[in-house]
ZAGU-39028 format. One record per residue (C-alpha): x, y, z; residue in one letter. Coordinates in Angstrom, 3 decimals. Layout:
% residues N
c1,c2,c3,residuo
X,Y,Z,A
...
END
This chain:
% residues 338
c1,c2,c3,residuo
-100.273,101.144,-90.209,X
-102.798,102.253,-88.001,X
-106.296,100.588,-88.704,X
-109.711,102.950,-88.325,X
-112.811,101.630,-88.005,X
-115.966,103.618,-89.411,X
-119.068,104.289,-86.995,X
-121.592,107.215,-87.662,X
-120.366,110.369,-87.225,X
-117.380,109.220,-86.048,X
-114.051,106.942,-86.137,X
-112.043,104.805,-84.129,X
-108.473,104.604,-84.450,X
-106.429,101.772,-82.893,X
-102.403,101.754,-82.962,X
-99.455,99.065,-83.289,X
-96.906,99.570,-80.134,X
-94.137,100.692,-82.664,X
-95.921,103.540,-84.568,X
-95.644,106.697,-82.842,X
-99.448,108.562,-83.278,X
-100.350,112.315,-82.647,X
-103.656,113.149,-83.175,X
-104.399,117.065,-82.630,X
-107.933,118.716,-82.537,X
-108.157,122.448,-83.317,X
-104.305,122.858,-82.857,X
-103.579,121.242,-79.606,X
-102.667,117.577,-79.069,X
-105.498,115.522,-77.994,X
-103.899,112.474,-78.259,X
-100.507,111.157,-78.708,X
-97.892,107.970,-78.011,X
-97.471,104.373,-79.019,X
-100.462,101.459,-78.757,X
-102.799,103.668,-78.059,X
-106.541,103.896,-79.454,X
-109.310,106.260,-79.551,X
-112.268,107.930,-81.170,X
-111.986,110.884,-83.241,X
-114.006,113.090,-85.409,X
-113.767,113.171,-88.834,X
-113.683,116.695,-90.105,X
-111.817,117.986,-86.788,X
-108.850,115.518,-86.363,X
-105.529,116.050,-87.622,X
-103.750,112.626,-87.260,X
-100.172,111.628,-87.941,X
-98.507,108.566,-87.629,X
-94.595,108.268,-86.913,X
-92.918,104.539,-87.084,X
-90.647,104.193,-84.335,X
-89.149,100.690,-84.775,X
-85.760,99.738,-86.102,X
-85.915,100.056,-89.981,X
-83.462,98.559,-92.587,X
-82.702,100.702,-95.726,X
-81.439,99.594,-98.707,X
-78.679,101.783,-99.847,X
-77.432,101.976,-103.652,X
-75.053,104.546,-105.860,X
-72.050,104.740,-108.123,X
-68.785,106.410,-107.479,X
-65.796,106.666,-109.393,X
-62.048,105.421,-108.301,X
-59.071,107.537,-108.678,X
-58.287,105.453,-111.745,X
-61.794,106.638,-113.360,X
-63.511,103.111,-112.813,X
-66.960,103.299,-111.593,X
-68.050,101.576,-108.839,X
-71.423,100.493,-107.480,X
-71.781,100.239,-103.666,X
-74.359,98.619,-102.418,X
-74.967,98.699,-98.598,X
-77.742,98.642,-96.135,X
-78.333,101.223,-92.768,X
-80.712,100.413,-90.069,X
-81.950,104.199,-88.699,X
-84.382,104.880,-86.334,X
-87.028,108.112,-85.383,X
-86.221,108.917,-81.648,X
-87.722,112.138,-81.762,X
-91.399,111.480,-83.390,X
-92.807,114.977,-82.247,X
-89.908,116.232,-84.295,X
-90.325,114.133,-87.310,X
-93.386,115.175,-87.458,X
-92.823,118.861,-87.685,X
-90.113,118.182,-90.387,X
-91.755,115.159,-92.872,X
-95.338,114.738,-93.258,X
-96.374,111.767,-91.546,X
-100.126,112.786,-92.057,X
-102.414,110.152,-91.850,X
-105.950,109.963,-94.265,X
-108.762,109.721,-91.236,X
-110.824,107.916,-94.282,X
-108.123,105.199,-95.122,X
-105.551,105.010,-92.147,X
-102.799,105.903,-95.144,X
-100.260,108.536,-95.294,X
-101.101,110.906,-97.403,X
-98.183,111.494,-98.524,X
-94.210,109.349,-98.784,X
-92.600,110.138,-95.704,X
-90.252,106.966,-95.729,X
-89.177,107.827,-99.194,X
-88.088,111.410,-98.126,X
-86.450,109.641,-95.230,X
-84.625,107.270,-97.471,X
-83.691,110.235,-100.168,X
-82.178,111.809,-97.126,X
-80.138,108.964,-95.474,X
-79.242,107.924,-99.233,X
-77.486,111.135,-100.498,X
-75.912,112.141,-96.883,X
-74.182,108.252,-97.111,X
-73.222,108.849,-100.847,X
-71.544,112.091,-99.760,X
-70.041,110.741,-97.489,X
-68.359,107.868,-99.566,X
-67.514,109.383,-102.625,X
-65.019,111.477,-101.724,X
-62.920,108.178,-100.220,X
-63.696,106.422,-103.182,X
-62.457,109.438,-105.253,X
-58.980,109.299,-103.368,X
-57.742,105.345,-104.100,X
-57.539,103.433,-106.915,X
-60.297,100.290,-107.933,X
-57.921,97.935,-106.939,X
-56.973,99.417,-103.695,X
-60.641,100.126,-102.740,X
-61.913,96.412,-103.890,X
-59.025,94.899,-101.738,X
-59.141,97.294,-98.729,X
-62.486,99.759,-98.615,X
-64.891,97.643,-97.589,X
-63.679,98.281,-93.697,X
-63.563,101.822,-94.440,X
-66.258,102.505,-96.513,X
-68.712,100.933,-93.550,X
-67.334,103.392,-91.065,X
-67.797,106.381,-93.071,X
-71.036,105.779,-93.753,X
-72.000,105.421,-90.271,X
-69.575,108.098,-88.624,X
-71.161,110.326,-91.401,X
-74.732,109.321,-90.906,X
-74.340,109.846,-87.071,X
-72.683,113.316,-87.214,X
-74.746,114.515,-89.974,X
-77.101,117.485,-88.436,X
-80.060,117.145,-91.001,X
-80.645,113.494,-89.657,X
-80.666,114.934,-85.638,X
-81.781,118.093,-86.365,X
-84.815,115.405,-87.817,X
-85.260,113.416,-85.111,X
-83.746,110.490,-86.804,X
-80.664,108.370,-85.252,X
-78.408,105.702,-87.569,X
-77.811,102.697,-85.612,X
-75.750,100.856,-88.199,X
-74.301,100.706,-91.430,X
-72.779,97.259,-93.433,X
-71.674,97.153,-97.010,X
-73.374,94.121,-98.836,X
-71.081,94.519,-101.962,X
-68.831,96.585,-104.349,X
-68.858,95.957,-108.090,X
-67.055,97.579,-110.855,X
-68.374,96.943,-114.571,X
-68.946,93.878,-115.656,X
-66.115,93.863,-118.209,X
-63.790,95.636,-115.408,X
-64.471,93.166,-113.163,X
-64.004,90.221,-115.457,X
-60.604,91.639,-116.452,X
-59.682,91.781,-112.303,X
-60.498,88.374,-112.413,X
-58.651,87.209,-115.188,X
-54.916,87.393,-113.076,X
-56.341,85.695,-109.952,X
-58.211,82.942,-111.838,X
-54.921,82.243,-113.708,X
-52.818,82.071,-110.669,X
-55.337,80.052,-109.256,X
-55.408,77.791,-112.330,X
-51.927,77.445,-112.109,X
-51.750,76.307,-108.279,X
-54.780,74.112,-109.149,X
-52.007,72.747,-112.346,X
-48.856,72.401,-110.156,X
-51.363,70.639,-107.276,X
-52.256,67.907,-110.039,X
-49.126,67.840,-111.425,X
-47.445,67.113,-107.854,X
-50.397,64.811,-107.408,X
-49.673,62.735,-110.427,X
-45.541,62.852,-109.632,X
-46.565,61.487,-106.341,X
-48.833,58.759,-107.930,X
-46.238,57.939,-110.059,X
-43.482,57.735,-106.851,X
-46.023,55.606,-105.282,X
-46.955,53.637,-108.517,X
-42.643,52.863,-108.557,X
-42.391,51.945,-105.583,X
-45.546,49.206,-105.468,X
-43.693,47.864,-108.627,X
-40.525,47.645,-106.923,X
-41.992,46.292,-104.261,X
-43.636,43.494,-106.640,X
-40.751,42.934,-108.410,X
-38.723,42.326,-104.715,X
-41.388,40.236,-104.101,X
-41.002,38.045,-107.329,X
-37.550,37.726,-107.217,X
-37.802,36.982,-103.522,X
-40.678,34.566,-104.323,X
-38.459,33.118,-106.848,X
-35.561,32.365,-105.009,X
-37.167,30.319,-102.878,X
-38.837,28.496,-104.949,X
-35.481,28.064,-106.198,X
-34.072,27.053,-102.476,X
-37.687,24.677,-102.329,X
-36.617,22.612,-105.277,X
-32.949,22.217,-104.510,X
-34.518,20.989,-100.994,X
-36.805,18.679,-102.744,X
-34.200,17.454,-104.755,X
-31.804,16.931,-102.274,X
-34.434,15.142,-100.031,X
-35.518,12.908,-103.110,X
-31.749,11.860,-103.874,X
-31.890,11.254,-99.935,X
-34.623,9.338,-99.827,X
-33.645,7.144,-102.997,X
-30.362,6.649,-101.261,X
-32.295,5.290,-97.815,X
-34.265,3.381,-99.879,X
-31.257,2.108,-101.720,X
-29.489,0.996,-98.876,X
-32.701,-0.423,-97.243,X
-32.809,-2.337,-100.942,X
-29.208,-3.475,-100.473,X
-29.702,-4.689,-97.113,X
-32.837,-6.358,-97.839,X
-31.247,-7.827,-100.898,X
-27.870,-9.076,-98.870,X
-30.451,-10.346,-95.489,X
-32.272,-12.242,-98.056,X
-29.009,-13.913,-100.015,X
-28.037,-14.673,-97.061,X
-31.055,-15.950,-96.011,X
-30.974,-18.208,-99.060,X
-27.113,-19.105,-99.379,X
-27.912,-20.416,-95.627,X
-31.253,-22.432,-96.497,X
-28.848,-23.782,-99.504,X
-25.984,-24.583,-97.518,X
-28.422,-26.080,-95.111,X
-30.468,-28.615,-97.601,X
-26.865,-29.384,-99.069,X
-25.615,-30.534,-96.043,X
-29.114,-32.284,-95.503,X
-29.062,-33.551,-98.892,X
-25.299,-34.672,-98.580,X
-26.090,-36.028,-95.182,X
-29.312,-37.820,-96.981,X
-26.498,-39.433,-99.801,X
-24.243,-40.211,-97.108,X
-26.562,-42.278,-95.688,X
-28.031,-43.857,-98.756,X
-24.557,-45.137,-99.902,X
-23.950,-46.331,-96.526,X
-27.078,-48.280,-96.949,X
-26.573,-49.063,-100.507,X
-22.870,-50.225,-99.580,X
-24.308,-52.241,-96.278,X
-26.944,-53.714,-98.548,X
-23.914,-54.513,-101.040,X
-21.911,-56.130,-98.589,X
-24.819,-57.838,-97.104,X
-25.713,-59.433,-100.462,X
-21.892,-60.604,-101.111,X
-22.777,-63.383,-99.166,X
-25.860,-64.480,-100.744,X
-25.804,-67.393,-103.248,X
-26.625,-65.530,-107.054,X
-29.502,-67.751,-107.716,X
-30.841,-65.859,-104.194,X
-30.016,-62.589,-105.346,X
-31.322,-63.243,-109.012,X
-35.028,-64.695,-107.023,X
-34.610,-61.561,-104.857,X
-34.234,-59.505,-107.875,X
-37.159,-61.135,-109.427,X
-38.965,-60.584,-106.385,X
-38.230,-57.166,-106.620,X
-39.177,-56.713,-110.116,X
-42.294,-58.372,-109.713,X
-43.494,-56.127,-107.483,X
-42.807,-53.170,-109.410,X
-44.512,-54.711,-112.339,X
-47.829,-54.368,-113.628,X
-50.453,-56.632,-112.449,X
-50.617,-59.831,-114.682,X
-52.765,-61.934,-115.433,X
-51.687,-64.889,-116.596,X
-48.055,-66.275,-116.921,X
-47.012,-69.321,-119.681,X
-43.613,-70.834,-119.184,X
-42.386,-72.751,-121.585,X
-40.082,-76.144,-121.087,X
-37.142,-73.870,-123.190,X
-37.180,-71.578,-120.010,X
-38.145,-73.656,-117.410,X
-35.601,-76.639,-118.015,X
-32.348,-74.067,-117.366,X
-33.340,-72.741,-114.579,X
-34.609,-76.123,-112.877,X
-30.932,-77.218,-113.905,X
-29.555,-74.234,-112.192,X
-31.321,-74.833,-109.380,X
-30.616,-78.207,-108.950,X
-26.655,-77.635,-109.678,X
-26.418,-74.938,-107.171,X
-23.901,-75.146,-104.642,X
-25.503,-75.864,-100.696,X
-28.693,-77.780,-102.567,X
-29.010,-81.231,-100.588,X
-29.294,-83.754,-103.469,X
-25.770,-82.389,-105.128,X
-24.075,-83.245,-101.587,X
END
């Protein structure tokens, strides 16, 4: 909006550069254009002010299908005033020199105008299909007869006003219409989300088989050689008892062996040893045949004497004495007998 500024017996009006202003002073045009800004009188100016930017309208109605559903469209245009001087002339777009307001609703009339020419427009399609067929499909074709409508309308250029586009946000039937629409969708969907999970779980249990197969492969496989280990161990066990068997055996015969030979050897020494002895023994024999007895009995003595205890004192008596004196001196080589 334009913004006026109060001074004594006068005003000052300054502009935006997208409202169109025409300011007129005792029927002709004093001032008029975009951005522009001047001084005016109060009780002679005659001021209007004319947007000229891009503008977005919201547009809302009801139809009714072939099939007696009603239906709320809700789009949106975008319009434009390319001809302000025009506008003017048709809408008052007269501006309060006090306030800088219009004095009156000139977008509303210009909305109530682009609204009913764009409901006109669409009801009659609407009118012609059924709710299904329009939900599915009229969205495309809805849009374009808005805005071929809008644009060949004559009210709208005989107005100074041009449609640059038209979209359709949405179209809605009831509430209980459009919950009963739903209703076969959501159960097909429901049952594609069902046979998903229930081909989900199949496949889980495929997978779930086959991993206990697998195990179960695995154990057996795991078992057999375990098997295969213990037949190995036993085999190499009864080998090893054998080796060590044999290596017993052998050890056992080396050492027999070993000990016939150390017998046989201290039986021929000890053999050799009595050998010897009796040859001794028989050479001492022989040598003593030809001793006198009374030599061999002192001899004897002799012997015995030293392998007596030590004594200390000896008594002989006449009863032994006498013999053996008489033996003595009766024994055969003594010199007083020859």
């Amino acid at each position: 909006m334009a913004t006026i500024a109060r001074y004594p017996l006068t005003r000052h009006l300054r502009g935006t550069p997208t409202q169109y202003i025409r300011h007129t002073r005792g029927g002709k045009v004093a001032h008029e254009g975009t951005g522009l800004s001047f001084f005016f009188r109060l009780l002679s100016a005659v001021l209007s002010e004319v947007p000229v930017d891009d503008r977005e309208l919201p547009v809302l109605f009801h139809a009714r299908t072939a099939d007696f559903q009603d239906l709320t469209v809700q789009a949106s245009v975008t319009f434009r005033v390319i001809d302000p001087v025009t506008a003017c002339a048709r809408i008052d777009f007269a501006l309060d020199p006090e306030t800088g307001r219009w004095r009156g609703t000139p977008l509303d009339q210009l909305a109530g105008l682009l609204t009913e020419t764009a409901q006109q427009q669409v009801l009659g399609l609407i009118a012609a299909s059924p709710l299904a067929t329009v939900l599915a499909d009229g969205v495309g074709q809805v849009r374009d007869r808005i805005l071929s409508g809008l644009t060949a309308d004559p009210r709208l250029a005989e107005t100074g006003i041009a449609v640059m586009g038209a979209r359709v946000v949405a179209m809605r039937p009831e509430p209980d219409v459009e919950k009963a629409l739903r209703t076969p969708a959501r159960e097909q969907i429901q049952q594609e989300a069902d046979r998903a999970t229930y081909e989900r779980r199949a496949i889980a249990v495929q997978r779930e088989r086959a991993i206990a197969e697998n195990e179960l492969l695995n154990q057996i496989e795991l078992a057999r050689r375990e098997s295969e280990l213990i037949e190995q161990k036993g085999a190499n066990a009864r080998r090893q008892a054998q080796e060590e068997a044999a290596a017993s055996a052998i050890q056992v015969a080396a050492k027999a062996d070993g000990e016939l030979t150390l017998a046989q050897a201290r039986a021929a020494g000890t053999q050799a040893v009595g050998e010897a002895k009796a040859a001794a023994e028989a050479a001492h024999v022989r040598a003593y045949e030809q001793v006198p007895a009374v030599t061999v009995l002192a001899l004897a003595l002799q012997e015995l004497a030293g392998q007596l205890p030590q004594i200390g004192s000896v008594v002989l008596s006449p009863d032994l004495v006498t013999p053996l004196l008489a033996k003595l001196g009766g024994a055969p080589g003594n010199g007083a007998t020859s």
